[in-house]
Steps between C-alpha positions, in 0.01 A plus 500: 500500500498139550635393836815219552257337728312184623197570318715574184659116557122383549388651156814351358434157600109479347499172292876411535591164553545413901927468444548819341203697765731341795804588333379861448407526880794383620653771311305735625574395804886585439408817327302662868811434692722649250597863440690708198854406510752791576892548392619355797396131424760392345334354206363878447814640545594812312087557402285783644133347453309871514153325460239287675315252338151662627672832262324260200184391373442107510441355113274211473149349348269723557712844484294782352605758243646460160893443550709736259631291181796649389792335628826747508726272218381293238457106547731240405191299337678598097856297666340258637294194270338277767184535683443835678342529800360842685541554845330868574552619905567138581147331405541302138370701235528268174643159444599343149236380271650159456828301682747288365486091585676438794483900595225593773416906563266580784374749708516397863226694600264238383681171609330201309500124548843493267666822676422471851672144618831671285510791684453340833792282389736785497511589834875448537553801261253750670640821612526507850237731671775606772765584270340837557187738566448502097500147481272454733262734339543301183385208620228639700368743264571369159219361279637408176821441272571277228638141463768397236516074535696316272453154462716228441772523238301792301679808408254800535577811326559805664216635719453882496317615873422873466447643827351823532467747770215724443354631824648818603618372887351206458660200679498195298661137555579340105615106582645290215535153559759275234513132561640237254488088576789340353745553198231831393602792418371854590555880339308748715560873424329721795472882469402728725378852392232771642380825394645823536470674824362170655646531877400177561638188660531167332630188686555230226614151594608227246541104636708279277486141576740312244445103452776238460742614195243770378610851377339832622564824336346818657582867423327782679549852377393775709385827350274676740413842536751669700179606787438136521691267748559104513568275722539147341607117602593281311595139626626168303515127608723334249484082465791298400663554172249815467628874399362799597530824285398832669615839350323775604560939343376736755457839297226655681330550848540789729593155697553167401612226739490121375623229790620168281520169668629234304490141673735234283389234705507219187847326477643652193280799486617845415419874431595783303390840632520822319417858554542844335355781671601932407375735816412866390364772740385393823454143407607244725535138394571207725583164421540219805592176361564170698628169334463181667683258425384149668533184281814350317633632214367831457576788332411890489598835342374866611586782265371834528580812362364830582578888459356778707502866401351858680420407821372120474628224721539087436529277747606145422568240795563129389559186709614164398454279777603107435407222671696258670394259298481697191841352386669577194320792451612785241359868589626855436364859535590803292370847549615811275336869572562832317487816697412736237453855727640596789189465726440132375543231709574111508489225734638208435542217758589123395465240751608141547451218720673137470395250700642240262853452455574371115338809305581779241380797593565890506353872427588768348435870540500869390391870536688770280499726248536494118856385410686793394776313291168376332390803424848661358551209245126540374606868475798466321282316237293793417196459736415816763480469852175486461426203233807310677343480831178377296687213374660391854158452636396344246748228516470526846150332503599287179631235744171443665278573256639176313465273757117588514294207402265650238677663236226657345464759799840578463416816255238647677766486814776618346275812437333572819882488695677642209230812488505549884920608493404699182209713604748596829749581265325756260311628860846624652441239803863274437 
């Protein structure tokens, strides 16, 4: 077992660059004084954490043993037409053959002379090591992850990252990295998958730092193993008259937490953030999003859907905060949840606060059951109970599954949640 230690940080930091090695320590530095959050921070509220991060096995370069290859679903590289990249147990595994003008794909793990000055340019966007113990660890521990950088006014097809967890309780720290200069445009599809039985811990982080009136598309699907836990960041720093798309479908996990901070600090910047996620079993899924509003002009949209069934739980706590000077700003937050068995359970908890006094903005939220007059009409039109309750969820999810930027995912989604209410169904568990 490899140690969360100094020595660990000292191995890390052979032949980096002297920013990132003082960056690292300095995390490290956060990470000693820290210790595993518990239910009664209130930004862990509602989650029993019933491991340690000394339960798992550090991942890095020099790991022995053959990882196991089979990853529990298939990959998304048929939907998907741009370059693929393979991320296996955090450390870059493969990178595409060739890259489109304008379109740079790297591996941060070896920073060269054209890599190295951008990355240390995107400080502003870096996850901040005391947002919590496993951001810390990130940026103490983590060796690699893989850079998307657009360049100016180039449209880059969609980039597939395949991340794979392989190491049965292994502890592994994926990073993608998405930057565009001004007027690009970026498609970045990220999926996260493991192999069965993995009971391992993976804490991916993705950085988006959008140029002047670029566009940035990202959609992360999460299918781990149900063993397997994750607990991901995710922040965005949006310039003026940029846009930020981030949907994300959490499916699998025995956990899966992702905390989203969005900055809209360009004047007339915006975001559009989506999420489906369907709870079975014992799964618990937890989504903590934060918009910031802080320049002139700027716009958001949250919209998540989830359903829970058996004895899973979803957590979903959102805050808009604007700026005083964030005038004219137009923001709203809508959360829907299904409670599909009686030992399910949703939380759902919008948040706002105005500083600013000439805004739009406003939430929305719900926890309930299937609608029963919904249910008698499909009836009456020849369907059972059984197929008519298929076809509410289905539309259920229809809503967000549109709004997700990629539409050639949208199949493969549509199966994974549609199959999850199904199999509980023909099981006796609803």
């Amino acid at each position: 077992m490899t140690i969360l230690d100094r020595a660990a940080v000292d191995r890390a930091v052979s032949g980096e660059p002297e920013w990132r090695a003082a960056r690292r320590l300095a995390a490290y530095e956060t990470f000693a004084g820290m210790s595993m959050p518990s239910d009664k921070d209130e930004m862990w509220k509602y989650i029993d954490l019933d491991f340690d991060l000394s339960d798992f096995d550090l991942v890095g370069p020099g790991t022995t043993g053959e990882p196991d290859a089979s990853p529990n679903v298939e990959s998304l590289a048929g939907a998907v037409d741009g370059p693929h990249v393979t991320v296996v147990d955090g450390l870059t595994a493969s990178l595409p053959d060739t890259e489109s003008d304008g379109v740079r794909v790297r591996s941060l793990a070896g920073i060269g002379d054209d890599t190295g000055p951008l990355l240390e340019g995107l400080d502003s966007v870096i996850v901040d090591p005391s947002t919590d113990v496993f951001a810390a660890a990130h940026e103490a521990f983590g060796t690699d992850g893989v850079l998307v950088h657009v360049e100016r006014n180039v449209t880059s097809p969609a980039v597939l990252v395949d991340v794979r967890v392989t190491r049965r309780s292994g502890l592994s720290f994926p990073r993608v990295v998405i930057s565009t200069a001004e007027l690009a445009q970026a498609s970045v599809v990220v999926h996260l998958r493991s192999v069965a039985d993995s009971a391992a811990l993976v804490v991916p982080r993705i950085e988006i730092a959008a140029g002047a009136a670029s566009n940035v598309a990202v959609s992360v699907v999460q299918t781990l193993d149900r063993s397997a836990r994750s607990i991901g960041h995710l922040r965005a720093v949006v310039g003026r008259d940029a846009t930020v798309t981030v949907a994300e479908a959490g499916i699998g996990g025995a956990l899966s937490r992702w905390q989203l901070t969005v900055d809209l600090e360009g004047r007339g910047s915006s975001a559009n953030i989506v999420g489906a996620y369907f709870g079975d079993r014992n799964q618990v899924l937890d989504y903590r999003y934060f918009m910031h509003h802080a320049g002139l002009n700027t716009t958001s949209d949250m919209f998540l859907k989830g359903a829970v069934e058996d004895q899973a739980l979803s957590v979903f706590t959102g805050l808009i905060r604007i700026d005083e000077g964030a005038q004219h700003t137009d923001a709203f937050q809508t959360n829907r949840n299904l409670i599909l068995s009686d030992g399910a359970a949703a939380q759902s908890v919008p948040n706002l606060e105005i500083l600013a006094n000439d805004v739009k903005c406003g939430h929305g939220s719900s926890v309930g059951p299937l609608d029963e007059e919904q249910r008698y009409y499909l009836m009456s039109r020849g369907l059972d109970q059984e197929r008519a309750d298929r076809l509410q969820v289905r539309g259920f999810f229809e809503q967000a599954l549109r709004r997700f930027p990629h539409d050639e995912i949208a199949g493969a989604l549509r199966t994974w949640i549609n199959t999850k209410f199904i199999e509980a169904q023909e099981a006796g568990r609803l």
